[in-house]
C-alpha positions, 0 to 999 in steps of 0.5 A, spaced: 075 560 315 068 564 316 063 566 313 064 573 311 069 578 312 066 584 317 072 588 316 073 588 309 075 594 305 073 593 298 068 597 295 070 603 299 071 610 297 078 613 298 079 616 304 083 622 307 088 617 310 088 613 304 090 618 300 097 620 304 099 612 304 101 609 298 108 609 299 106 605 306 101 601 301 107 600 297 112 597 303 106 593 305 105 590 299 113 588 298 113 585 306 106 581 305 110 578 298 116 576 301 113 574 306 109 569 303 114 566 298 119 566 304 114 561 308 112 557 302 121 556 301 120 554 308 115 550 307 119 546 302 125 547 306 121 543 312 119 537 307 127 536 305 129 536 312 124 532 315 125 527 309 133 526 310 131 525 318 126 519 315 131 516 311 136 516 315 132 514 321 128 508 318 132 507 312 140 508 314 137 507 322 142 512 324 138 518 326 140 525 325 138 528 331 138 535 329 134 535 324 127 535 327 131 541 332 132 545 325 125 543 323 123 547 329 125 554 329 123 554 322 117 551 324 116 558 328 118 562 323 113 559 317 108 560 323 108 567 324 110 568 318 103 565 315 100 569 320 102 574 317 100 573 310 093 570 313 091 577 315 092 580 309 089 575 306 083 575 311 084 568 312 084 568 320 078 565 323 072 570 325 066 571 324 062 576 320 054 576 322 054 582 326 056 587 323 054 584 316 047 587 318 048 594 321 048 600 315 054 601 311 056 607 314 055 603 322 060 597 319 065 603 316 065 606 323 065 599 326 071 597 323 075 603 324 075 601 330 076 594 329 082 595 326 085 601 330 083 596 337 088 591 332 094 596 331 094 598 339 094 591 341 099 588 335 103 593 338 102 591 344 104 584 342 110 586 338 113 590 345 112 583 348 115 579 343 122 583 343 122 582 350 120 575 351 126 575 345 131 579 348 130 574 355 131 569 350 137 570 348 141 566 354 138 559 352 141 555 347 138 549 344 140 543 346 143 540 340 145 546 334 147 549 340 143 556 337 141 562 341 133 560 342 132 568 339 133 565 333 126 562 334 122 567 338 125 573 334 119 570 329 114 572 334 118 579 333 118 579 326 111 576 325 107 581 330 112 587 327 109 585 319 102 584 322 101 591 325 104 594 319 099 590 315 093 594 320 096 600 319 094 600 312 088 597 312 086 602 317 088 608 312 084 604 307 078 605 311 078 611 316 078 618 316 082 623 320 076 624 324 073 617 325 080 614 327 081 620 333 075 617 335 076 611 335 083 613 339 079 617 344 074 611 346 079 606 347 083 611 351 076 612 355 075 604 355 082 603 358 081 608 363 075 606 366 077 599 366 083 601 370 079 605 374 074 599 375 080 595 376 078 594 385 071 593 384 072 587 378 078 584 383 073 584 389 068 579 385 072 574 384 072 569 380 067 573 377 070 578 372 072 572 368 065 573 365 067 580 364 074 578 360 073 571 357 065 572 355 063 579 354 070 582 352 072 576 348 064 576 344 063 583 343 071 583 340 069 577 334 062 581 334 065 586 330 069 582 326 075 583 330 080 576 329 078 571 334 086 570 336 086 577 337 080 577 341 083 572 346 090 575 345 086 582 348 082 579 354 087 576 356 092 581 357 087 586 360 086 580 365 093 579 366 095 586 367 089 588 371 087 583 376 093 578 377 100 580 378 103 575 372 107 578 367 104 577 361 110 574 357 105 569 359 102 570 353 108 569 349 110 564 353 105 560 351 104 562 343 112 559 343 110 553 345 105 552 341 111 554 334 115 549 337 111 544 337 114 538 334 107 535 333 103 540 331 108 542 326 105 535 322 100 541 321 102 544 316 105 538 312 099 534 312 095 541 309 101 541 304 098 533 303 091 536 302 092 540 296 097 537 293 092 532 292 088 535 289 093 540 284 096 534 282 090 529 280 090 525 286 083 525 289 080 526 283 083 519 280 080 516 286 073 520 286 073 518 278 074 510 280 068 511 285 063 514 279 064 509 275 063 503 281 057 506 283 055 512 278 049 508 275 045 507 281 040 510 285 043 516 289 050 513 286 053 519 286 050 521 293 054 515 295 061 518 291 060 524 295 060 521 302 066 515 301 070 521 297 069 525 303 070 519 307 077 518 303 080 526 303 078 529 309 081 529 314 088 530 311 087 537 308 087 541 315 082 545 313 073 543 312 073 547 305 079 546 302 076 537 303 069 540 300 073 545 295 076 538 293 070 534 292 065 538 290 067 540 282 069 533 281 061 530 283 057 536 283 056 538 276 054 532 274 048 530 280 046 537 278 046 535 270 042 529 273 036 534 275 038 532 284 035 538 289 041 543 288 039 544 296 040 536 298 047 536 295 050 543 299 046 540 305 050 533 304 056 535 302 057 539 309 054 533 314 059 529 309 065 534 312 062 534 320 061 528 319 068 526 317 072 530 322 074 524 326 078 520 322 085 520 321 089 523 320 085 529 323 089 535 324 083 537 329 085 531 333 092 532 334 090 538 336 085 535 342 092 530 343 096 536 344 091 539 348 088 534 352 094 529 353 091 523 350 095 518 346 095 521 338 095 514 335 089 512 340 085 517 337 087 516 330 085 509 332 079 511 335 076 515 330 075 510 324 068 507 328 065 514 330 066 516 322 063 510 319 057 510 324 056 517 322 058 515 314 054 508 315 047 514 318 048 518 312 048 513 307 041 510 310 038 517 309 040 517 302 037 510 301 031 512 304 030 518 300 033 515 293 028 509 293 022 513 290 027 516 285 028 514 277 034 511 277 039 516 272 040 517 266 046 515 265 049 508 263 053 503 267 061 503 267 062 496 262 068 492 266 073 496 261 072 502 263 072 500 271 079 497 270 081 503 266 079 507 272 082 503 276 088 502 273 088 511 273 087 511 280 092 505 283 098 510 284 094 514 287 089 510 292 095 507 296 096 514 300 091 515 304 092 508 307 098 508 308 097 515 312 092 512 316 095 506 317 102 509 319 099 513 324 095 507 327 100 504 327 104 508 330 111 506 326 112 513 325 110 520 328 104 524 325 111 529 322 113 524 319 107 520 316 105 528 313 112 528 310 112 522 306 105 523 304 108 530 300 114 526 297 109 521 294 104 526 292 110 530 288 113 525 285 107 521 282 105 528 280 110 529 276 112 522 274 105 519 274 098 524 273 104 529 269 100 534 273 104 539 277 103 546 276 107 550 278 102 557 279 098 552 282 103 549 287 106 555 288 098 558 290 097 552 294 103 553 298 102 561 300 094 558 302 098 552 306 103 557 310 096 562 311 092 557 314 097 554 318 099 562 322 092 562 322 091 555 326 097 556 330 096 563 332 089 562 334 092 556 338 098 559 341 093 565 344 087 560 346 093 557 349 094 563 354 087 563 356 087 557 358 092 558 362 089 564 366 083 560 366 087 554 370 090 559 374 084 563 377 082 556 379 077 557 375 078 549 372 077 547 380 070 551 381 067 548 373 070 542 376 065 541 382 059 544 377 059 538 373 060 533 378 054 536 382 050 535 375 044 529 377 045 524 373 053 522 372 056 521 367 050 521 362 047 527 362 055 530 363 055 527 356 049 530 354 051 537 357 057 536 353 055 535 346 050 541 347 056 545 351 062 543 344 056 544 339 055 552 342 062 553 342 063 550 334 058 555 332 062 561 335 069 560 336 070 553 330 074 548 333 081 549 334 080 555 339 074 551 341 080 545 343 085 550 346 081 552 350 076 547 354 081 541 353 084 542 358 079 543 363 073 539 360 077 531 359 079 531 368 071 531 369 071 526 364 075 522 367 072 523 374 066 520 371 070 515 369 070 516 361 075 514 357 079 520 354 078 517 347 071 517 347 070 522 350 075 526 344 070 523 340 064 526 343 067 534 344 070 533 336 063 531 333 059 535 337 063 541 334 062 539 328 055 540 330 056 547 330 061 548 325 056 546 320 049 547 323 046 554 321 044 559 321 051 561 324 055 555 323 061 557 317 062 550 314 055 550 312 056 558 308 062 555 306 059 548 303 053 553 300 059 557 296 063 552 294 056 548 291 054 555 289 047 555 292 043 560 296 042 558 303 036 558 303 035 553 299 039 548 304 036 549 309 030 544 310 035 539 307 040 540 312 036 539 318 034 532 315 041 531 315 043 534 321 038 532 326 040 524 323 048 526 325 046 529 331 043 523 333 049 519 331 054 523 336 048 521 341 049 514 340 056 514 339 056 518 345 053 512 349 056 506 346 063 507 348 066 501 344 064 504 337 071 509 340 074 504 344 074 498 342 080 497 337 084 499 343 089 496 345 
């Protein structure tokens, strides 16, 4: 999720507190791992269910309608249960820079801090989410006729691991002194917020600068989780400048668990490593090298339409990278190819293929923004191939002057030999792709079909299934799905302060007083989006600005297709640019190459791709133009 970890505990000495937690270490450990098999048997649970609500719907045509009902509540428990895993893991989306650079000892007292600022504000939480709980219990679900707490008592149980998770990752690196310390400065900080209380609500609109930019970046500036960040300023802005209560907050976490599209989420990244666990992606990738594996920037080309193939469906820009790159890398750099070439491609690759289906990052814009799903998987096809069709002419130009490698051309043999391989497999992503598209089932349940199949080829076909493995894989899927939907549940809640303040209503008059329309409000956008994408990645990103940003666009008259399409590449753009985008770290450590020696070759690619968004961003058709 980022690049570095700014409140790590490794490598550092035993501390006082340490020493008087171990039986406290004990019952965090034993609550993390039941956590973790717990959503996993979720997790399996929810592909059952969702399976038997396939079948009978498209196969019996006699639906089970509560299915999708249990599917839900379950939903919420794997969410928050995986988010508390994340945090144990590190696994939650924050950004590490800044501290990186102070002195060990300025990054120890830092995330003392950190950490003590976590606990109070998960307690915070958790005191909410029993009472969100408790308001709950009256509702019944429409049809298991279940008391809704069933559900919200996921927030509960998730909130209540997570603070005992920084309580003992806080004893790991404080002392007494340090953490009285910390105690007393955020006493002193929240004191002089309420005493400050009058002169923030006599500037208006104004303080929410103050929450949402100054508060919200110095919390990921000391490596404190961006979820949490959005979770703190906005309920310091609730308490303090409104009078709404901040169940809000919860409020708007609940929704984002229950949400039957966004449980496709962790469906389609259960698809993504099971298909690299089980050999799937690299039956296909291995029919590509020996289709193309001969030629001048063969395997160049191999990188770009196996990216092209998995992205996509895994959820996650490291996990599609992770999946590719031990399958092509090693033998480009057997063949003598510029180690920092390969990283600066393998990342443009992965920001260049955010736009195609079933891209979780577009379910998330469709969740936001309220534009049809299908249209944006629709959409999303031309985008992709300009940008894929951009990079290709980059690596033609740049092979030319090469000798061709040396390695021999695949005879029909062994191509049919591939092929025969990877048939089993090269139906899935097109099927994925084509049911949503098509719109004949939902985005869940495309996702379903997708890990059934992967299963059962798995085992019956590839004889590969490895139970560690597949066991490994889903505790990484349960983590990084509670760390998409809680950063998506509480950006939520700062959206809805946002729209509340009437802050929508003033950004709105701005941008329609920009000179020159709808052009330069698309330039602005591309430049506003890549900024976000280099500091808050792009689920929080979505969250936050969708809401606000797509009503302008359809004043000026763009259609919301095209317009998701220009936000989701241009945050790509800052996902994967250094020197602070994270995909770009992430591509340099999957590939195994410093940075540094990237970083020529990657401007190359960028400025290419960043010229891309800016056609695609003028050609409407190359996003609407399938429409229907």
């Amino acid at each position: 999720m980022s690049k570095s970890i700014a409140m790590n505990t490794e490598s550092v000495p035993v501390q006082p507190l340490q020493a008087r937690a171990g039986l406290l270490e004990r019952f965090e450990q034993l609550l993390g791992d039941w956590a973790g098999t717990i959503a996993s048997v979720i997790l399996v649970m929810e592909s059952v269910i969702l399976g038997v609500g396939v079948f009978s719907r498209y196969v019996l045509h006699r639906p089970i309608f509560w299915t999708d009902e249990l599917a839900l509540v379950l939903f919420a428990w794997l969410s928050m249960l995986g988010a508390a895993v994340a945090l144990r893991r590190g696994a939650h989306m924050r950004l590490g820079f800044v501290v990186e650079k102070l002195s060990r000892s300025v990054q120890n007292q830092v995330a003392t801090f950190a950490w003590t600022l976590l606990l109070g504000l998960l307690l915070v939480l958790l005191h909410a989410a029993v009472d969100f709980t408790v308001a709950s219990w009256p509702e019944l679900t429409p049809a298991l006729q279940w008391h809704l707490s069933f559900r919200t008592a996921s927030m509960v149980v998730g909130f209540a691991m997570m603070a005992v998770t920084a309580l003992v990752k806080l004893t790991h690196i404080a002392t007494l002194r340090s953490f009285v310390a910390s105690l007393l400065l955020l006493v002193s900080i929240g004191s002089a917020l309420f005493y400050l209380q009058g002169t923030l609500q006599g500037i208006g609109n104004y303080n929410l600068v103050f929450f949402f930019v100054i508060l919200v970046l110095g919390c990921i500036s000391m490596g404190l989780e961006i979820a949490f960040a959005f979770a703190l300023a906005t309920i310091s802005y609730l308490t303090l400048m409104t009078h709404a209560p901040t169940s809000i907050v919860m409020n708007r976490l609940d929704a984002a668990i229950s949400d039957i599209t966004l449980l496709s989420i962790p469906m389609f990244i259960f698809v993504g490593v099971l298909l690299e666990v089980t050999g799937l992606a690299k039956a296909i990738i291995n029919l590509m090298i020996a289709l193309l594996g001969h030629t001048r920037g063969g395997l160049h080309y191999v990188l770009l339409a196996g990216m092209y193939l998995v992205s996509g469906i895994s959820g996650s820009k490291s996990a599609d990278m992770a999946a590719i790159a031990p399958i092509v890398l090693p033998e480009m750099k057997r063949r003598g190819d510029n180690e920092g070439e390969l990283v600066a491609l393998l990342s443009v690759s992965g920001a260049m293929a955010e736009t195609i289906p079933p891209s979780i990052i577009l379910i998330a814009v469709g969740v936001a923004s309220g534009v049809s799903i299908s249209s944006l998987f629709i959409g999303g096809f031309v985008p992709a191939i300009v940008g894929l069709f951009a990079l290709a002419t980059v690596v033609f130009l740049r092979s030319r002057g090469r000798s061709a490698p040396d390695c021999r051309k695949a005879t029909g043999a062994e191509i049919r030999k591939a092929l025969l391989i990877a048939l089993p497999a090269l139906p899935l992503p097109f099927l994925i792709r084509a049911a949503v598209v098509e719109g004949v089932a939902t985005a869940t349940e495309v996702a379903t079909i997708g890990v059934l199949y992967s299963v059962v080829c798995g085992i019956l076909v590839y004889r590969q299934f490895p139970l560690k493995r597949v066991a490994e894989s889903m505790v990484a899927t349960v983590s990084l799905t509670g760390a998409i939907l809680l950063v998506t549940g509480l950006a939520g809640s700062v959206a809805w302060s946002l729209t509340q303040s009437g802050f929508s209503d003033d950004l709105s008059t701005m941008m329609q007083g920009l000179p020159g329309g709808a052009s330069v409000f698309l330039l602005v956008s591309i430049a506003f989006f890549a900024i976000l994408g280099s500091v808050l990645e792009g689920f929080p990103a979505i969250v936050l600005f969708s809401p606000l940003m797509f009503p302008i666009a359809t004043e000026y008259g763009i259609h919301g297709v095209h317009y998701a399409m220009v936000v989701v590449l241009s945050l790509s753009i800052g996902l994967f640019a250094p020197p602070f985008g994270v995909g770009f770290y992430s591509a340099c450590a999957i590939g195994g190459v410093n940075p540094q020696k990237a970083i020529k070759d990657i401007i190359v690619y960028m400025g290419v791709f960043a010229c891309s968004v800016v056609l695609i961003a003028f050609v409407p058709w190359f996003s609407t133009g399938f429409l229907t």
